[in-house]
TORVOMI-494936 format. One record per atom (N, C-alpha, C): residue number from 1; chain; atom name; x, y, z. Coordinates in steps of 0.1 Angstrom, whole numbers. Layout:
BEGIN
<k: NUM	c: A	a: CA	u: X	v: Y	w: Z>
...
***
This chain:
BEGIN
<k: 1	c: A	a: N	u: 8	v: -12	w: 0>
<k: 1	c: A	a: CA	u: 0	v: 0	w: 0>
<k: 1	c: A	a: C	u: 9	v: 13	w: 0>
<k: 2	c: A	a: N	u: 18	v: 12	w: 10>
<k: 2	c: A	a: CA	u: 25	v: 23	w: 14>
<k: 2	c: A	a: C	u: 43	v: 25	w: 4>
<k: 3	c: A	a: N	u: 41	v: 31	w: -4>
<k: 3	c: A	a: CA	u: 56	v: 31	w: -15>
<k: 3	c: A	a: C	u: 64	v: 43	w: -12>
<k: 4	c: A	a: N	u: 77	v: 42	w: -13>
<k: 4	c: A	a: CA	u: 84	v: 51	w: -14>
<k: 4	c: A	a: C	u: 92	v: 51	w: -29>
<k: 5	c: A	a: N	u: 88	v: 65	w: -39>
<k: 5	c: A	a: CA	u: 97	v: 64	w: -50>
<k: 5	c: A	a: C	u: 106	v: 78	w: -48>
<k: 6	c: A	a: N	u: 117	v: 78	w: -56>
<k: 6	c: A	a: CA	u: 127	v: 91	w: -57>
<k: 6	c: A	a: C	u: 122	v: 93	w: -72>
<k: 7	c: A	a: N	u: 119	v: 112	w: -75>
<k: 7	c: A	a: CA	u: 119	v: 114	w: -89>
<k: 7	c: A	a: C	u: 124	v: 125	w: -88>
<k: 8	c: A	a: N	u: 125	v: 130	w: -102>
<k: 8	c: A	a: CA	u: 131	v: 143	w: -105>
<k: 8	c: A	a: C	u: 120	v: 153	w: -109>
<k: 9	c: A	a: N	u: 119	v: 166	w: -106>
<k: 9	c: A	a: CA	u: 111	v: 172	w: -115>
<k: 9	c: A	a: C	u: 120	v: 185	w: -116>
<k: 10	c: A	a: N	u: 119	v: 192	w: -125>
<k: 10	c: A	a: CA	u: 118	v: 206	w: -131>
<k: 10	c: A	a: C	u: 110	v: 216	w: -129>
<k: 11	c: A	a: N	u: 112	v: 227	w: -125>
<k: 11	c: A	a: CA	u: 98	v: 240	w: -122>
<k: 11	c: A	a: C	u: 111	v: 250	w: -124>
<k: 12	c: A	a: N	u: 102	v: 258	w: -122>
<k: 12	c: A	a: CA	u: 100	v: 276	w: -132>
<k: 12	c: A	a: C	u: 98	v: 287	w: -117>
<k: 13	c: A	a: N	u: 102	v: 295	w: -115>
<k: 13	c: A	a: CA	u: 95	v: 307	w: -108>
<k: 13	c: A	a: C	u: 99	v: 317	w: -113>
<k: 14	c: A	a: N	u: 96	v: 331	w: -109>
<k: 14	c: A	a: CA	u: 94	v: 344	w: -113>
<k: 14	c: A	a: C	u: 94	v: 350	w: -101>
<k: 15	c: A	a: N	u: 104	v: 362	w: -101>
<k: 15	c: A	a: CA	u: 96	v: 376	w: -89>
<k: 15	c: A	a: C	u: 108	v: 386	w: -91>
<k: 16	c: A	a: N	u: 103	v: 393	w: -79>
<k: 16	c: A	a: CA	u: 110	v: 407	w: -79>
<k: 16	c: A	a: C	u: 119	v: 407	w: -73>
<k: 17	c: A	a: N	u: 124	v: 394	w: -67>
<k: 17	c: A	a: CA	u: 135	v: 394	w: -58>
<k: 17	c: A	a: C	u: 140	v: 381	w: -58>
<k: 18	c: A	a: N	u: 153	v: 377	w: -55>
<k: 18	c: A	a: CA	u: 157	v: 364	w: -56>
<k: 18	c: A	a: C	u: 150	v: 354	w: -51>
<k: 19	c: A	a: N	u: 147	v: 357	w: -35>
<k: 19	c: A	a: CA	u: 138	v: 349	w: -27>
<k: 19	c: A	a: C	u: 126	v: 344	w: -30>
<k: 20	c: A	a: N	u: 119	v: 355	w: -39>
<k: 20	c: A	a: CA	u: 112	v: 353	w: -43>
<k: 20	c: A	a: C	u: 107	v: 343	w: -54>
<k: 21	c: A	a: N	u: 113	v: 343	w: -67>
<k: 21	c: A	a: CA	u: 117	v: 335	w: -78>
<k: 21	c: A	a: C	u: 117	v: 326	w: -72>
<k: 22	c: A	a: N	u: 127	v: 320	w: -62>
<k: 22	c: A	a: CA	u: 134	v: 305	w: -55>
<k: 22	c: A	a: C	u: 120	v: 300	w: -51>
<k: 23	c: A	a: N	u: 110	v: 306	w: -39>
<k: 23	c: A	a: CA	u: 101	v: 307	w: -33>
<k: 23	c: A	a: C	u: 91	v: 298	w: -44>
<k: 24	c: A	a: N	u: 90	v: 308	w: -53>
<k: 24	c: A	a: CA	u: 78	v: 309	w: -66>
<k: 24	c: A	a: C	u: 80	v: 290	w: -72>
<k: 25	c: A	a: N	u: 98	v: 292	w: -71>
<k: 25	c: A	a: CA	u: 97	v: 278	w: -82>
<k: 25	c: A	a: C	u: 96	v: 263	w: -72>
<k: 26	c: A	a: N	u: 100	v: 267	w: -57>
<k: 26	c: A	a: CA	u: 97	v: 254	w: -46>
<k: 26	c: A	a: C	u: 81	v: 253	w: -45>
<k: 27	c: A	a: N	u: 74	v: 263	w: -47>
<k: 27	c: A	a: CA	u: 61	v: 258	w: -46>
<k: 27	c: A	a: C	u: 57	v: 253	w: -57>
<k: 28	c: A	a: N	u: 62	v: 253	w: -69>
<k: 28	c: A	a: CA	u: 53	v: 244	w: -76>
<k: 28	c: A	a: C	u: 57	v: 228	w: -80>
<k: 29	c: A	a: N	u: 67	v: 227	w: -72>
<k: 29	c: A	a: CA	u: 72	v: 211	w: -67>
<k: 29	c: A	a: C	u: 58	v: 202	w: -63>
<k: 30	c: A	a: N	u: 50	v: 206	w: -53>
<k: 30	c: A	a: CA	u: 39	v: 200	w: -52>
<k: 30	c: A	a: C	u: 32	v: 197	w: -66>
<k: 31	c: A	a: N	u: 26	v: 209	w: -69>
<k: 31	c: A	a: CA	u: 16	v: 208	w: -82>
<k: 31	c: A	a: C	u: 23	v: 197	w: -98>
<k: 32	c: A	a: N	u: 37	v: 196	w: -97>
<k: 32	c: A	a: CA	u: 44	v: 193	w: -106>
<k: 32	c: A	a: C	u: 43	v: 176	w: -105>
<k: 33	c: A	a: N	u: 43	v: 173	w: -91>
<k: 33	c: A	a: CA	u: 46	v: 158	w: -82>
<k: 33	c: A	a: C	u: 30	v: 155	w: -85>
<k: 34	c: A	a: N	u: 18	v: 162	w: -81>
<k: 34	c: A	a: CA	u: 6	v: 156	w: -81>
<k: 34	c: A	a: C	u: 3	v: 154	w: -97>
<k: 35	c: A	a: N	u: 9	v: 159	w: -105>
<k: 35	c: A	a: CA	u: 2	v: 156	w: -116>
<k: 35	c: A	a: C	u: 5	v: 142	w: -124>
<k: 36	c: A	a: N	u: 17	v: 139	w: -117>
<k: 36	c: A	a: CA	u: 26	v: 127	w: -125>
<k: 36	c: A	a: C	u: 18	v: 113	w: -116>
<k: 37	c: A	a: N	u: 10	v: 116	w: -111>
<k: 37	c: A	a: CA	u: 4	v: 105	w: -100>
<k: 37	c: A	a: C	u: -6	v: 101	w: -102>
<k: 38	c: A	a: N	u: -17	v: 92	w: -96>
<k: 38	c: A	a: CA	u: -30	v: 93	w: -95>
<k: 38	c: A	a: C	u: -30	v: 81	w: -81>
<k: 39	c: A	a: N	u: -21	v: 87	w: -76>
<k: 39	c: A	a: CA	u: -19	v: 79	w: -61>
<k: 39	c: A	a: C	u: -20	v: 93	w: -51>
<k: 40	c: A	a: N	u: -22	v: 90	w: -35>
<k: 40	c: A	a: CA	u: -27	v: 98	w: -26>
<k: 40	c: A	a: C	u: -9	v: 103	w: -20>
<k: 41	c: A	a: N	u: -4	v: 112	w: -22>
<k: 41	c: A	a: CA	u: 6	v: 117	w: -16>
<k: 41	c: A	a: C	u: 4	v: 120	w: -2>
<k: 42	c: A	a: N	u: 14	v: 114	w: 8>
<k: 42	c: A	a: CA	u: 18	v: 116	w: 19>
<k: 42	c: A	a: C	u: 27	v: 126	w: 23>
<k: 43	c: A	a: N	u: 39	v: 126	w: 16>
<k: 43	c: A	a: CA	u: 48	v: 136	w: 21>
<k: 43	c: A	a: C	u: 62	v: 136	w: 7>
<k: 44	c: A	a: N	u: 62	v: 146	w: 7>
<k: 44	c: A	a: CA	u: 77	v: 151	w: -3>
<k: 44	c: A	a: C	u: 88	v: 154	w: 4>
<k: 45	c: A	a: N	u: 100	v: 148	w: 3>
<k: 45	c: A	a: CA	u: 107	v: 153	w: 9>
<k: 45	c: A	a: C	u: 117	v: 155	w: -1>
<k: 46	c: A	a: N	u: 125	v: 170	w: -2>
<k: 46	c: A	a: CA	u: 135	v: 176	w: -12>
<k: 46	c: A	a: C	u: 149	v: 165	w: -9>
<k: 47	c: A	a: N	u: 153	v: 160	w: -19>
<k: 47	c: A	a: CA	u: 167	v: 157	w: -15>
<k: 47	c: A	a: C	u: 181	v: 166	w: -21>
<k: 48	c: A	a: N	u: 178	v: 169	w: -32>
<k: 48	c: A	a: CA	u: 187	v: 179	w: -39>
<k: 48	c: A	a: C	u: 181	v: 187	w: -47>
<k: 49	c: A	a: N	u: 186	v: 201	w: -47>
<k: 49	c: A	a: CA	u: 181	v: 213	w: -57>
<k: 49	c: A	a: C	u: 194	v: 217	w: -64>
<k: 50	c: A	a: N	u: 192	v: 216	w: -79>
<k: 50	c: A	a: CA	u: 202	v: 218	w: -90>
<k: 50	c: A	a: C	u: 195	v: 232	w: -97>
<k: 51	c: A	a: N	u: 205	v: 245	w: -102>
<k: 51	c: A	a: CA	u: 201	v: 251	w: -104>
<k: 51	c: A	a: C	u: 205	v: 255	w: -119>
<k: 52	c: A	a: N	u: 194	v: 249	w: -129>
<k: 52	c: A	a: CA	u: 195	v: 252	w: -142>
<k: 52	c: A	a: C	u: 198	v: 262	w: -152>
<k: 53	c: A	a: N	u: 190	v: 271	w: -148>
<k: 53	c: A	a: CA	u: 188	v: 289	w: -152>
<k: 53	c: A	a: C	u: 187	v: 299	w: -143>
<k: 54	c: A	a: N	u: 190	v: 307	w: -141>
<k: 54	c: A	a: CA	u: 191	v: 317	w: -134>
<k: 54	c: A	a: C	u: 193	v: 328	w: -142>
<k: 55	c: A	a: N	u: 184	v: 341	w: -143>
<k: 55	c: A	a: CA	u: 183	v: 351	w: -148>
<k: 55	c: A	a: C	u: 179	v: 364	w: -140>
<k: 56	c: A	a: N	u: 185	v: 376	w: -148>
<k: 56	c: A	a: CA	u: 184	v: 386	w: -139>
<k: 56	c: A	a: C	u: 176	v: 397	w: -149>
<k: 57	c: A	a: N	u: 166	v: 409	w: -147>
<k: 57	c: A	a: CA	u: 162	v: 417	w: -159>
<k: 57	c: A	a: C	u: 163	v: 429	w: -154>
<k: 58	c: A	a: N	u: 171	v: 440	w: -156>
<k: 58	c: A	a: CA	u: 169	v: 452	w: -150>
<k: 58	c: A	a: C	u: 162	v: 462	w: -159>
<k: 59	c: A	a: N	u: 147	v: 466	w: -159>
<k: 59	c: A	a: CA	u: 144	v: 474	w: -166>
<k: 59	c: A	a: C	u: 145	v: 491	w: -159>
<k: 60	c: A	a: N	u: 145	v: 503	w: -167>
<k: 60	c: A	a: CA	u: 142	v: 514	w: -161>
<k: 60	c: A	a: C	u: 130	v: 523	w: -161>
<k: 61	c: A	a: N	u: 119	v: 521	w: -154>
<k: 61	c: A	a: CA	u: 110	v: 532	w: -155>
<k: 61	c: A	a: C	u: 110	v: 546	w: -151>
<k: 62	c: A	a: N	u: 104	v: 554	w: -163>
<k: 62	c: A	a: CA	u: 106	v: 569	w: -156>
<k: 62	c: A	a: C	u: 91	v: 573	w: -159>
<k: 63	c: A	a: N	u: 85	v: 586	w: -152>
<k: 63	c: A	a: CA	u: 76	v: 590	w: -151>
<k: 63	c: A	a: C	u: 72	v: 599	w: -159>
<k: 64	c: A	a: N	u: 65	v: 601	w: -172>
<k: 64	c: A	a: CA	u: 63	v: 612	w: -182>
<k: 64	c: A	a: C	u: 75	v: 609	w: -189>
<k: 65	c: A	a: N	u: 79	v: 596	w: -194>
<k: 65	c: A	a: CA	u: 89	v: 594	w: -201>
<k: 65	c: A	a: C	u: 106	v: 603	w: -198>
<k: 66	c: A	a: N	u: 106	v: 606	w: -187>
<k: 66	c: A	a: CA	u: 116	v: 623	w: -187>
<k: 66	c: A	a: C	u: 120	v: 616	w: -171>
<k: 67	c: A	a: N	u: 107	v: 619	w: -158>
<k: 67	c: A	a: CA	u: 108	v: 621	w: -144>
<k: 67	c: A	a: C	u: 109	v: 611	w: -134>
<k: 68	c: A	a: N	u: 117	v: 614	w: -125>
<k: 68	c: A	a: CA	u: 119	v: 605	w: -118>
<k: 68	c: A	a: C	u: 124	v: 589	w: -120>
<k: 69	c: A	a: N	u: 135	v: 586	w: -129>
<k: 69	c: A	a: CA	u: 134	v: 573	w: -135>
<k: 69	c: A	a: C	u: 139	v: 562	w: -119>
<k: 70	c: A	a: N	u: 137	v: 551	w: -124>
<k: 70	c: A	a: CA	u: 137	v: 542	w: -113>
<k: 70	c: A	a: C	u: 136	v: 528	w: -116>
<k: 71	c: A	a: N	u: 150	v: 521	w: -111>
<k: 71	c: A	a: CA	u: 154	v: 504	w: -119>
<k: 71	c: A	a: C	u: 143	v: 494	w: -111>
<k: 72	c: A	a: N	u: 137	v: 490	w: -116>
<k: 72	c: A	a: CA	u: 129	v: 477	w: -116>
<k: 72	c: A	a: C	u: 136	v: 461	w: -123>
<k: 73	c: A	a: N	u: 140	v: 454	w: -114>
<k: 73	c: A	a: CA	u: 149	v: 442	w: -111>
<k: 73	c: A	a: C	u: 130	v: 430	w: -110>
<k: 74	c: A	a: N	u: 139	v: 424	w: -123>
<k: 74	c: A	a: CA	u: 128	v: 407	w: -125>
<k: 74	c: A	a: C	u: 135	v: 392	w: -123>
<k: 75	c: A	a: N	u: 132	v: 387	w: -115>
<k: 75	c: A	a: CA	u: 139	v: 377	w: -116>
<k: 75	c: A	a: C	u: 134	v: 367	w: -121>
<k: 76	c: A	a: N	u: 140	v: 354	w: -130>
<k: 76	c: A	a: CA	u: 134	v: 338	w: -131>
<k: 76	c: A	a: C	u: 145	v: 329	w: -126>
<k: 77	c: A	a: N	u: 142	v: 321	w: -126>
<k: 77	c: A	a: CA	u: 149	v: 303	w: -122>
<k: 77	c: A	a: C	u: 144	v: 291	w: -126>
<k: 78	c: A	a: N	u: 156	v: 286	w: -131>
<k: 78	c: A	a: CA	u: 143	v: 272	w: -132>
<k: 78	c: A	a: C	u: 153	v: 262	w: -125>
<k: 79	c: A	a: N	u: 148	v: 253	w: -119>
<k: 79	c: A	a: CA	u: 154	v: 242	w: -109>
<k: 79	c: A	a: C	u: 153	v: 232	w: -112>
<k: 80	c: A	a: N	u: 161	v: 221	w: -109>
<k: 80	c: A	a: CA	u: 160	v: 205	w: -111>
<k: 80	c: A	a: C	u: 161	v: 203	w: -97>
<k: 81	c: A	a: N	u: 145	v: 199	w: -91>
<k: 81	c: A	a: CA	u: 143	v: 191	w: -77>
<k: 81	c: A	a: C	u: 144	v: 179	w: -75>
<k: 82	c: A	a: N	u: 152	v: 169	w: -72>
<k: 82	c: A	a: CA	u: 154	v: 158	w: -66>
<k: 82	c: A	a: C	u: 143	v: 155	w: -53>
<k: 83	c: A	a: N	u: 132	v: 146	w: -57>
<k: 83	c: A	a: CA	u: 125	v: 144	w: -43>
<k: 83	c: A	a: C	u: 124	v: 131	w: -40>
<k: 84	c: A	a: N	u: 120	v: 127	w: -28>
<k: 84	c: A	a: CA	u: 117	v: 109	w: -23>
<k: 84	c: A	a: C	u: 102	v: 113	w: -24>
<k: 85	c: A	a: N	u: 91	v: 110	w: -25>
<k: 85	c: A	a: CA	u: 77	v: 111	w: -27>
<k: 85	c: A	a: C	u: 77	v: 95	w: -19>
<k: 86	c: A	a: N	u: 65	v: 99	w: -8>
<k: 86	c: A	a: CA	u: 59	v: 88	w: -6>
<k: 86	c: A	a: C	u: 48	v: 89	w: -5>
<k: 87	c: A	a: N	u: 40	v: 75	w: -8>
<k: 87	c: A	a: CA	u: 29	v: 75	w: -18>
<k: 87	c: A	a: C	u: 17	v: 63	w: -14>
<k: 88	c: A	a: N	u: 8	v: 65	w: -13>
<k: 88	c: A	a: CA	u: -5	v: 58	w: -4>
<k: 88	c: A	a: C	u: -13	v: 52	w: -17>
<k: 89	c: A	a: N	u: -18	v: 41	w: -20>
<k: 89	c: A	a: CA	u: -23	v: 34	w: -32>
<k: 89	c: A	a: C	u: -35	v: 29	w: -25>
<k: 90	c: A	a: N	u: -46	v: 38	w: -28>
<k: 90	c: A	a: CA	u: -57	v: 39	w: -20>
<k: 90	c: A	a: C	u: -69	v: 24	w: -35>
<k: 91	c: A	a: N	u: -61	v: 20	w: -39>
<k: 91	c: A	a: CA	u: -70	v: 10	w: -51>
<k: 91	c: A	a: C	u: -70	v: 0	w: -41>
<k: 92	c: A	a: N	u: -52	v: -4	w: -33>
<k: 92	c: A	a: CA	u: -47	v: -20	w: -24>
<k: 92	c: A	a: C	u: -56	v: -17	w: -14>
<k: 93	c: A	a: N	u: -65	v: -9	w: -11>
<k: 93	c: A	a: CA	u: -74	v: -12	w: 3>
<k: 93	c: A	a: C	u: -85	v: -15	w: -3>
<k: 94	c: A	a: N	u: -89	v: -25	w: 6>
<k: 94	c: A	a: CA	u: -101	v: -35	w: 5>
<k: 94	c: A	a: C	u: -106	v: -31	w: 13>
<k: 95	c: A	a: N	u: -121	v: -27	w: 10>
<k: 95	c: A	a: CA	u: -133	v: -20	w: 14>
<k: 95	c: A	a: C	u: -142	v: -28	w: 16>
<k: 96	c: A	a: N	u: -145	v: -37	w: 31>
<k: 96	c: A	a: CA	u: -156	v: -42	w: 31>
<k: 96	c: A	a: C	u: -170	v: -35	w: 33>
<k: 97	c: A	a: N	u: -177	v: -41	w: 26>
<k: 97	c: A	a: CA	u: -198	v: -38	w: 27>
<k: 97	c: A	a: C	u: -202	v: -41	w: 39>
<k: 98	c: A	a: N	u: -208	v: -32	w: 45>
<k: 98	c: A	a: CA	u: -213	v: -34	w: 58>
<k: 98	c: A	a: C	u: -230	v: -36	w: 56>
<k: 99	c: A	a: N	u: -238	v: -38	w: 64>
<k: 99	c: A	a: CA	u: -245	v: -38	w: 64>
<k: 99	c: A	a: C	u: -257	v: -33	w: 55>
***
């Protein structure tokens, strides 16, 4: 019933600060693990984070094209997560009829 597998996945994040991006792309570790499944996830646990891309965007906005300009910093990443997933196979339980 109860499996333990190791897989890899790949994700993406975005933000306005490094933390952020990092943040953005560990949360979609979840969403990325449930899709590859159709078993009840217990718990993910990260074993290694490889860091594929890393990008930086400095744009400059100014006000009336002319006033007050001011750098605006974008960040992305994309990661290779190493996870152990363990995994609950809710088909192996036998469901008796009660009454």
């Amino acid at each position: 019933m109860k499996s333990v597998i190791e897989t890899s996945v790949r994700v993406s994040g975005t933000g306005d600060s490094k933390q952020k991006a990092v943040a953005d792309a560990l949360n979609a570790v979840q969403r990325t693990v449930l899709q590859g499944t159709s078993h009840l996830i217990l718990r993910i646990e990260p074993k290694d984070v490889a860091v594929i891309n890393a990008t930086s965007k400095v744009t400059t906005e100014r006000f009336l094209f002319f006033f007050l300009p001011r750098k605006r910093e974008h960040y992305s990443v994309v990661l290779e997560v190493t996870v152990n997933v363990t995994l609950l196979d809710v088909q192996a339980i036998d469901f008796s009829h009660g009454e």
